[in-house]
Biopython code that builds the backbone (N, CA, C, O; Angstrom):
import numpy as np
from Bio.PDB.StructureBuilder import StructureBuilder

atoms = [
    (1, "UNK", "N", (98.862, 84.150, 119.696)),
    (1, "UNK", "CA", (98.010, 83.700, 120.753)),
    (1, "UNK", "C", (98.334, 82.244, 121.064)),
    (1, "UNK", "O", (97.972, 81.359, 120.289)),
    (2, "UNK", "N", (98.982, 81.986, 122.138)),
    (2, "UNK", "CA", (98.495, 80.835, 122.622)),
    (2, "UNK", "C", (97.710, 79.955, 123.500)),
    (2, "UNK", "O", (97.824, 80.436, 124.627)),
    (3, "UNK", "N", (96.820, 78.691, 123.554)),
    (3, "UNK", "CA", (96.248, 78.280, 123.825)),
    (3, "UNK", "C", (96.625, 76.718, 123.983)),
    (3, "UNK", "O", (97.638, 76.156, 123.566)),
    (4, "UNK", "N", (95.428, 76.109, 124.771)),
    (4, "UNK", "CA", (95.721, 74.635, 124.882)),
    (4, "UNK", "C", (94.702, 73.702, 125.192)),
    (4, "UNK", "O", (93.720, 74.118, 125.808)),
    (5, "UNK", "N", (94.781, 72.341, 124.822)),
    (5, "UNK", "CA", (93.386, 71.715, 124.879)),
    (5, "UNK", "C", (94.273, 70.065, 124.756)),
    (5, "UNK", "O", (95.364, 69.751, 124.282)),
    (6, "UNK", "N", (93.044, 69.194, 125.519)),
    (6, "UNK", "CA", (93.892, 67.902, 125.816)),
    (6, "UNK", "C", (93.249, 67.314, 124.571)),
    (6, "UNK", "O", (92.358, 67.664, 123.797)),
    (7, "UNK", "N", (94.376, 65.888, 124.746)),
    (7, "UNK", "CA", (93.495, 65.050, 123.560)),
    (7, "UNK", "C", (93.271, 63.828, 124.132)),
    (7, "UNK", "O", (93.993, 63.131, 124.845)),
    (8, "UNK", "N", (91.826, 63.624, 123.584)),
    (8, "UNK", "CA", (91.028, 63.032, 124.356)),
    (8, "UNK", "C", (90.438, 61.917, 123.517)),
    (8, "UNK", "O", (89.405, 62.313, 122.977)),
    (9, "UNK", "N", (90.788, 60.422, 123.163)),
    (9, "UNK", "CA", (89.610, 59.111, 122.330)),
    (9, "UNK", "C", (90.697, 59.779, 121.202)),
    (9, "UNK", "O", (89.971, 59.964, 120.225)),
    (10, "UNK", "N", (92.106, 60.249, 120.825)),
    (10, "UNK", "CA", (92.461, 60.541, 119.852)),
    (10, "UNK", "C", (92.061, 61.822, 118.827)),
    (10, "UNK", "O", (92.353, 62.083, 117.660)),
    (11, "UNK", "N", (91.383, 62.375, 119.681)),
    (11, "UNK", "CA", (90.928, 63.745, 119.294)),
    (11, "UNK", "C", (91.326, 64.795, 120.168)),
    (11, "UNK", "O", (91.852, 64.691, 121.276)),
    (12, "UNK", "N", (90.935, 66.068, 119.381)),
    (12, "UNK", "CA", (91.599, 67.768, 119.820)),
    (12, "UNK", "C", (90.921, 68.527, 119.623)),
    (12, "UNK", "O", (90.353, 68.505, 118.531)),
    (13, "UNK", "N", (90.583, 69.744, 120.710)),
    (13, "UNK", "CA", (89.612, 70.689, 120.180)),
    (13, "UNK", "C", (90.247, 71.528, 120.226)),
    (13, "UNK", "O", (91.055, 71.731, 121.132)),
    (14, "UNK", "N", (89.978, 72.543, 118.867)),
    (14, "UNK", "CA", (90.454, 73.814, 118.651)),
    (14, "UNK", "C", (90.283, 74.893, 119.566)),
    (14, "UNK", "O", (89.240, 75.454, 119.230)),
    (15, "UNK", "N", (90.732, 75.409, 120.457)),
    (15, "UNK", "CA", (90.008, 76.528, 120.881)),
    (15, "UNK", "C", (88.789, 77.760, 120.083)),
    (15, "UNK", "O", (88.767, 78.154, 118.916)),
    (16, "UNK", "N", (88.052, 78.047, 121.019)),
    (16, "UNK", "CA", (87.285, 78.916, 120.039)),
    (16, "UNK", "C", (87.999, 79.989, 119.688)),
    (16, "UNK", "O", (87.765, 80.492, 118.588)),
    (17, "UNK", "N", (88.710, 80.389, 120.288)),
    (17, "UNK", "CA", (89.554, 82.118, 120.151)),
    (17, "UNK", "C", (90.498, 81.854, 118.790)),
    (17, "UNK", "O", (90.601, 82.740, 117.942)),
    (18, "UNK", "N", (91.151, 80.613, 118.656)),
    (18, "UNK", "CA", (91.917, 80.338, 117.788)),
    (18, "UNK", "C", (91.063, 79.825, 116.267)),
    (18, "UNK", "O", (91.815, 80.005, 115.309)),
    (19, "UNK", "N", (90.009, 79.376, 115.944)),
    (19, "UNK", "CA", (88.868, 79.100, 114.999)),
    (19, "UNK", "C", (88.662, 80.359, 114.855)),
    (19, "UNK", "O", (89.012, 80.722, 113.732)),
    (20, "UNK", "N", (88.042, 81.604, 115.813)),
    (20, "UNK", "CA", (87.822, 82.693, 115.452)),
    (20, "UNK", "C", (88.899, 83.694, 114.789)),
    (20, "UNK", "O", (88.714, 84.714, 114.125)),
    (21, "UNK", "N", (89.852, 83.180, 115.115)),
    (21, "UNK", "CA", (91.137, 83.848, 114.639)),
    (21, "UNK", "C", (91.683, 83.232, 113.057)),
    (21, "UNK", "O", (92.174, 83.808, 112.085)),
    (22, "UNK", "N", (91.451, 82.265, 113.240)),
    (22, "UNK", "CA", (91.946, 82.041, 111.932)),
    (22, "UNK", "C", (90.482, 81.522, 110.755)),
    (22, "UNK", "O", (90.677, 80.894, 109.714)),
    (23, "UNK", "N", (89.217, 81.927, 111.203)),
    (23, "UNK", "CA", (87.937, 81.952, 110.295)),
    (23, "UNK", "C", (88.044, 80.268, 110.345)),
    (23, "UNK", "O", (88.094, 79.835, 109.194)),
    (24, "UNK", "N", (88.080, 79.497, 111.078)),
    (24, "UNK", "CA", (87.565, 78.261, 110.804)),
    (24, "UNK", "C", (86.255, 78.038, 111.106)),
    (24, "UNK", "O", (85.728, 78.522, 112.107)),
    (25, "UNK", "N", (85.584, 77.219, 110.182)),
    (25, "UNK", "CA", (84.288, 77.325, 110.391)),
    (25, "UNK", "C", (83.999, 75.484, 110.048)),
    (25, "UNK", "O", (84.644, 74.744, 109.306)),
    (26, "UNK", "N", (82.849, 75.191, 110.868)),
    (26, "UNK", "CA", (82.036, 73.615, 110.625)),
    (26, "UNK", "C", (82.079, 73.750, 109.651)),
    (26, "UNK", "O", (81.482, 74.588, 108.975)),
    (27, "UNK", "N", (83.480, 72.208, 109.038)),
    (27, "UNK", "CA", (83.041, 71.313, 108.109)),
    (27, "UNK", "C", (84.267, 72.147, 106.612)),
    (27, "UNK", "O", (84.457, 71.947, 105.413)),
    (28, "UNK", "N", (84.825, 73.146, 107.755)),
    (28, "UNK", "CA", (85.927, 73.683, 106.817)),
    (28, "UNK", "C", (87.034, 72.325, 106.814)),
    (28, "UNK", "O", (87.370, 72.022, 107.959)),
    (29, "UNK", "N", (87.574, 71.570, 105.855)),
    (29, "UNK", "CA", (88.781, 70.626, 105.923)),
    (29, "UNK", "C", (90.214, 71.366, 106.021)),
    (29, "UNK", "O", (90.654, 72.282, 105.326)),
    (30, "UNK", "N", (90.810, 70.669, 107.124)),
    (30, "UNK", "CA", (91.978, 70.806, 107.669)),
    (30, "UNK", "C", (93.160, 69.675, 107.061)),
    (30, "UNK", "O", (93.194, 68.445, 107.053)),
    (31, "UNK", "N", (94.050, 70.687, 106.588)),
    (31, "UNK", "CA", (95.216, 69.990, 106.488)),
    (31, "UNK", "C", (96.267, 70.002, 107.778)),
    (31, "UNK", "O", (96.656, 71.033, 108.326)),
    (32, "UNK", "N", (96.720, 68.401, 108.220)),
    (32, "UNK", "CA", (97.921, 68.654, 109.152)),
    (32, "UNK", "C", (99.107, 67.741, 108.504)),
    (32, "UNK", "O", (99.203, 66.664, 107.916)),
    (33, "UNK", "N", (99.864, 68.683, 108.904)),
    (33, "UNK", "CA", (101.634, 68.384, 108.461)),
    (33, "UNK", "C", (102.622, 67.933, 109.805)),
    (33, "UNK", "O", (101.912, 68.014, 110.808)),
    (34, "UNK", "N", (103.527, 67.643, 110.041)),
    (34, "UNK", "CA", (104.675, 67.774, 110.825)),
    (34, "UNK", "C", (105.869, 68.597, 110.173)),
    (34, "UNK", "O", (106.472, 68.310, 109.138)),
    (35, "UNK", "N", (106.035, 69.478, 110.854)),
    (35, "UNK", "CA", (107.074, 70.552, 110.467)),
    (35, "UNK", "C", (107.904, 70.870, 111.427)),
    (35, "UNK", "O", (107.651, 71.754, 112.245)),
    (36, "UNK", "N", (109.680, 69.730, 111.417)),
    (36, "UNK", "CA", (110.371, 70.617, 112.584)),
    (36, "UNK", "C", (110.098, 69.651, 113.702)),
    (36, "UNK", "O", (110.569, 69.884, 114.816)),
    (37, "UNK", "N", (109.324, 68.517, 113.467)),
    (37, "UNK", "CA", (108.848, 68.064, 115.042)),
    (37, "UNK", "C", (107.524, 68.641, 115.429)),
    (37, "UNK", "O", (107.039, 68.169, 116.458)),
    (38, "UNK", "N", (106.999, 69.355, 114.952)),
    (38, "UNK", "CA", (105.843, 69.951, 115.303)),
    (38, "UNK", "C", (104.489, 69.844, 114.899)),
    (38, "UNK", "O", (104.603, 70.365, 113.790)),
    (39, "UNK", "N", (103.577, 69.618, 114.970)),
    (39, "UNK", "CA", (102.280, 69.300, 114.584)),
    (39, "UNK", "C", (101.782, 70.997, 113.697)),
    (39, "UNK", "O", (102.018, 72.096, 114.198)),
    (40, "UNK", "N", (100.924, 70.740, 112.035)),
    (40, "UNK", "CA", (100.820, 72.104, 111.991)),
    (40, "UNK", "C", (99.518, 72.082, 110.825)),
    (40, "UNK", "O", (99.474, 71.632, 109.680)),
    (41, "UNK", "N", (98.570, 72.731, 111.617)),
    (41, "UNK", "CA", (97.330, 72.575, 110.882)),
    (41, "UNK", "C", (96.892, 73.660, 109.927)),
    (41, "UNK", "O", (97.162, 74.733, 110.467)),
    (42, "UNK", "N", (96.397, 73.834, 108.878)),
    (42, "UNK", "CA", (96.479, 74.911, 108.045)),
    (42, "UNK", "C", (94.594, 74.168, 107.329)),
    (42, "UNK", "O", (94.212, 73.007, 107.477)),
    (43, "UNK", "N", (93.953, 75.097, 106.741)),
    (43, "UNK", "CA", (92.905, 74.739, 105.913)),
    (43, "UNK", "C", (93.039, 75.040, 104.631)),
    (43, "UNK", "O", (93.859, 75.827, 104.157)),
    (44, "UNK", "N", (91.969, 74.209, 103.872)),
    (44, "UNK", "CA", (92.233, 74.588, 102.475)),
    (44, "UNK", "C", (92.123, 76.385, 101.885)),
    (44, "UNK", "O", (92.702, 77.021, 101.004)),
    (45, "UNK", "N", (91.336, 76.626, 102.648)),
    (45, "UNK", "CA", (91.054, 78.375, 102.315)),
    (45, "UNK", "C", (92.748, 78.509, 101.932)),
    (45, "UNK", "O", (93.378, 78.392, 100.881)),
    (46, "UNK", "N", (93.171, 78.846, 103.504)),
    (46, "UNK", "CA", (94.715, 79.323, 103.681)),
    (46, "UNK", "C", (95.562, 78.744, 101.976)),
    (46, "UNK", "O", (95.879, 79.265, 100.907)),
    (47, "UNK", "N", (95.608, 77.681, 102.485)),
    (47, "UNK", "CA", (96.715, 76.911, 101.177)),
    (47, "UNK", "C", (96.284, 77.667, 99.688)),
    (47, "UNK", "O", (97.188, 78.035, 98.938)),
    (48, "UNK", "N", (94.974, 77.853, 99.349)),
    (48, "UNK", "CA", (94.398, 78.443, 98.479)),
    (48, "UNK", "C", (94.929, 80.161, 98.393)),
    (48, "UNK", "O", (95.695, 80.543, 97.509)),
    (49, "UNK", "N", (94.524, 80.833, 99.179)),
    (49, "UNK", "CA", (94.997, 82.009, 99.281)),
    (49, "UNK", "C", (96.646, 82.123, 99.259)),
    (49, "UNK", "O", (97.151, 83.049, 98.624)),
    (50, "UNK", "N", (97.664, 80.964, 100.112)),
    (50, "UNK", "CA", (98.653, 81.014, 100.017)),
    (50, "UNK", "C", (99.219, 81.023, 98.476)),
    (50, "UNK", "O", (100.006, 81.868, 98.049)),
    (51, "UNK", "N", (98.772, 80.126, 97.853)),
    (51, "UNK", "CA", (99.246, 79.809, 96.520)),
    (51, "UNK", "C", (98.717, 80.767, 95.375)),
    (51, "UNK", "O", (99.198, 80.778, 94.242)),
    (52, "UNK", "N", (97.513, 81.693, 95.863)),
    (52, "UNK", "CA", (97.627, 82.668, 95.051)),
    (52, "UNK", "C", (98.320, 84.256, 95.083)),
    (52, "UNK", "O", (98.308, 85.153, 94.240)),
    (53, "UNK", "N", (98.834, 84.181, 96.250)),
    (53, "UNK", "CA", (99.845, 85.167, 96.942)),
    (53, "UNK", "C", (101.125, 84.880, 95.969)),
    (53, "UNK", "O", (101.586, 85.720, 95.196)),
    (54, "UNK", "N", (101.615, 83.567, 96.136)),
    (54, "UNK", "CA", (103.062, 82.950, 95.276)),
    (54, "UNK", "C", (102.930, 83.163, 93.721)),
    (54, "UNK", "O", (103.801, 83.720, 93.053)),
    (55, "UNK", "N", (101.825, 82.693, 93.244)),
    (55, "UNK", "CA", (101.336, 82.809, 91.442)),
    (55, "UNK", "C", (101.558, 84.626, 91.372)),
    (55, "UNK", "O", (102.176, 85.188, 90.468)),
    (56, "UNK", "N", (101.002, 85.221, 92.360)),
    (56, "UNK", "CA", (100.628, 86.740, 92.264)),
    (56, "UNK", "C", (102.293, 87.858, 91.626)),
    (56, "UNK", "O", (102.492, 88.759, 90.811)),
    (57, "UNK", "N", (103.262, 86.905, 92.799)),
    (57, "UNK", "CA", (104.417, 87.508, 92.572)),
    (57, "UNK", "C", (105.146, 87.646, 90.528)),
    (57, "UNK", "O", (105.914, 88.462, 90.018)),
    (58, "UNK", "N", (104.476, 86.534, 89.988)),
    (58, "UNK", "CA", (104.639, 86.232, 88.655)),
    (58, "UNK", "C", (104.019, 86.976, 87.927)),
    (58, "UNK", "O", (104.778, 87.457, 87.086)),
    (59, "UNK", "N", (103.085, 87.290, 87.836)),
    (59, "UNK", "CA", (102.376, 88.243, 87.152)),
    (59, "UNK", "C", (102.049, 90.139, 86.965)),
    (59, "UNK", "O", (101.416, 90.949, 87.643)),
    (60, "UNK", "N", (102.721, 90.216, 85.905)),
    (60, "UNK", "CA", (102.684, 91.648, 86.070)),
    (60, "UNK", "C", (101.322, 92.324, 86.444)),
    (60, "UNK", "O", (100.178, 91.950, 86.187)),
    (61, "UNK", "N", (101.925, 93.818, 87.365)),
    (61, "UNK", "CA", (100.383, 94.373, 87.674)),
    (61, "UNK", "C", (99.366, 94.393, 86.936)),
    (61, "UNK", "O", (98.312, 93.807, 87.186)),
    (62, "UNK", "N", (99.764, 95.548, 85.276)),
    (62, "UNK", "CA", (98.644, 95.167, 84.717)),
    (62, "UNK", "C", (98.356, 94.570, 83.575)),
    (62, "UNK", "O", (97.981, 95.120, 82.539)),
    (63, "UNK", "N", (98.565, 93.228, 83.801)),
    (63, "UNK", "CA", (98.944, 92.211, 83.029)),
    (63, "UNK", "C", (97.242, 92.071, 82.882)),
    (63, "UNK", "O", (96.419, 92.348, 83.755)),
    (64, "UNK", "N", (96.927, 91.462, 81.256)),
    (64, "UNK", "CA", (95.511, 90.858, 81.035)),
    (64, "UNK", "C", (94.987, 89.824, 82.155)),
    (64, "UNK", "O", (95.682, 89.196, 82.954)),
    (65, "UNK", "N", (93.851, 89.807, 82.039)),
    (65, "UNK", "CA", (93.459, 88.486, 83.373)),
    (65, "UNK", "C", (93.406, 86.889, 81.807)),
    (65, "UNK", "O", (92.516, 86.772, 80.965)),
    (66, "UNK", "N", (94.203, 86.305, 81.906)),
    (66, "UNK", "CA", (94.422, 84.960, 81.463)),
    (66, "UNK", "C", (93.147, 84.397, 81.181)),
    (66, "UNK", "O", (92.874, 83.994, 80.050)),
    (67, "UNK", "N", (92.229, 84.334, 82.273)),
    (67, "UNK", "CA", (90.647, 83.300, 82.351)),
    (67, "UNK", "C", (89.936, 84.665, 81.152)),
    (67, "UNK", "O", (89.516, 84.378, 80.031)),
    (68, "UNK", "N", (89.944, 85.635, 81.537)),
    (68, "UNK", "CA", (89.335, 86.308, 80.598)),
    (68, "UNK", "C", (89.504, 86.475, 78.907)),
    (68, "UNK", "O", (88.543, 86.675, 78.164)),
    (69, "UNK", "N", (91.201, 86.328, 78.359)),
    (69, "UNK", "CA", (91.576, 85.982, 77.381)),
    (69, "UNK", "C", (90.515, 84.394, 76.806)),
    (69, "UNK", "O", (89.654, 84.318, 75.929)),
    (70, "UNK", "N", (90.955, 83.550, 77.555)),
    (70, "UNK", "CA", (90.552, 81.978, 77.584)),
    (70, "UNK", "C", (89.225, 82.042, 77.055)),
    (70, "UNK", "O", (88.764, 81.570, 76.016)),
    (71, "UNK", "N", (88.654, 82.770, 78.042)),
    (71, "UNK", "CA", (86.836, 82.943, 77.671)),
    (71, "UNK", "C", (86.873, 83.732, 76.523)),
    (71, "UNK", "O", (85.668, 83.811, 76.283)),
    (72, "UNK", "N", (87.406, 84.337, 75.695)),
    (72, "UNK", "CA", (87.463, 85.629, 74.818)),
    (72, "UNK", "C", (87.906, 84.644, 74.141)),
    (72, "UNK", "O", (87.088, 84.765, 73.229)),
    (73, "UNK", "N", (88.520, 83.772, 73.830)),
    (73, "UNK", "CA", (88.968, 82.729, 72.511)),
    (73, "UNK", "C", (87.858, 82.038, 72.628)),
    (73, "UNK", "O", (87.001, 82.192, 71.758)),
    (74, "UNK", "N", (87.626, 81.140, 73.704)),
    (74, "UNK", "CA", (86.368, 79.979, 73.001)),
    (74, "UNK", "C", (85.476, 80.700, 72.588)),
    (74, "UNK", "O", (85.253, 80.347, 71.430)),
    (75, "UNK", "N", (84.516, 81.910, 73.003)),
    (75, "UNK", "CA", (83.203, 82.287, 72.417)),
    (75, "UNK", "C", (83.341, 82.604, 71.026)),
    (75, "UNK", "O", (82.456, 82.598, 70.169)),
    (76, "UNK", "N", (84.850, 82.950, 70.875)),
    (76, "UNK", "CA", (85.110, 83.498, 69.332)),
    (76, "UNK", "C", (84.981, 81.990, 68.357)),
    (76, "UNK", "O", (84.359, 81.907, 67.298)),
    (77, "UNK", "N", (85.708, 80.920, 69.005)),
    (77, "UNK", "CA", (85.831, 80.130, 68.389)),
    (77, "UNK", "C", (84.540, 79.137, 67.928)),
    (77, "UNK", "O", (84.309, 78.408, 66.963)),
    (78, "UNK", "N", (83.875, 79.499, 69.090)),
    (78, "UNK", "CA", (81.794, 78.857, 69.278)),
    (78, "UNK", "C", (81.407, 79.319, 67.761)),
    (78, "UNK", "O", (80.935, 78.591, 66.889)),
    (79, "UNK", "N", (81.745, 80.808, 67.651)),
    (79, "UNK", "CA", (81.049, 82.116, 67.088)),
    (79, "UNK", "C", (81.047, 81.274, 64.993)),
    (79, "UNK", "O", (80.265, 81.303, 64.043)),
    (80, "UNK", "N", (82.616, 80.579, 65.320)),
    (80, "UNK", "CA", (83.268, 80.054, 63.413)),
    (80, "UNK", "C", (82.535, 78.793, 64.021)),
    (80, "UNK", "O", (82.885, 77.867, 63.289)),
    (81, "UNK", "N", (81.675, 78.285, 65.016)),
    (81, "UNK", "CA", (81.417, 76.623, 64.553)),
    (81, "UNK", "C", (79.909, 76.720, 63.606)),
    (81, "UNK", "O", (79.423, 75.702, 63.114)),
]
sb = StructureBuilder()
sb.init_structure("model")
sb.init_model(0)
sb.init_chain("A")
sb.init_seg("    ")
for serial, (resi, resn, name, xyz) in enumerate(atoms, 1):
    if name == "N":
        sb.init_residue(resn, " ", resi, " ")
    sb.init_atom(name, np.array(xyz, "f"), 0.0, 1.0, " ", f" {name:<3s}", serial, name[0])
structure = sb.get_structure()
């Protein structure tokens, strides 16, 4: 989809179609980059989800969940204090 909007006092408004499209919501923080010459805005959600897409490829399917091990040692270890 493209869209367009002026900038105006050093500011830019998102279109609504494009916020609705990509779930931006008031007070969500935006990261912007230059990529290529190009201006390129991404939010923390995205980067978050991105980077657990990349970790995801590392881990076997049915591999233990790690945080759950983690929690399964300290209570044991609470259990000998």
């Amino acid at each position: 989809m493209k869209s367009q909007s002026n900038l105006s006092n050093g500011r830019a408004v998102i279109p609504a179609a494009l916020r609705a499209q990509l779930d931006i919501q008031d007070g969500d923080q935006l990261i912007w980059s230059v990529r290529d010459g190009e201006l390129v805005v991404t939010t923390r959600r995205a980067q978050l989800h991105k980077a657990q897409a990349l970790f995801q490829q590392f881990v076997p399917k049915n591999a233990p969940s790690l945080a759950d091990e983690l929690i399964a040692e300290r209570r044991a270890a609470s259990e000998t204090e």
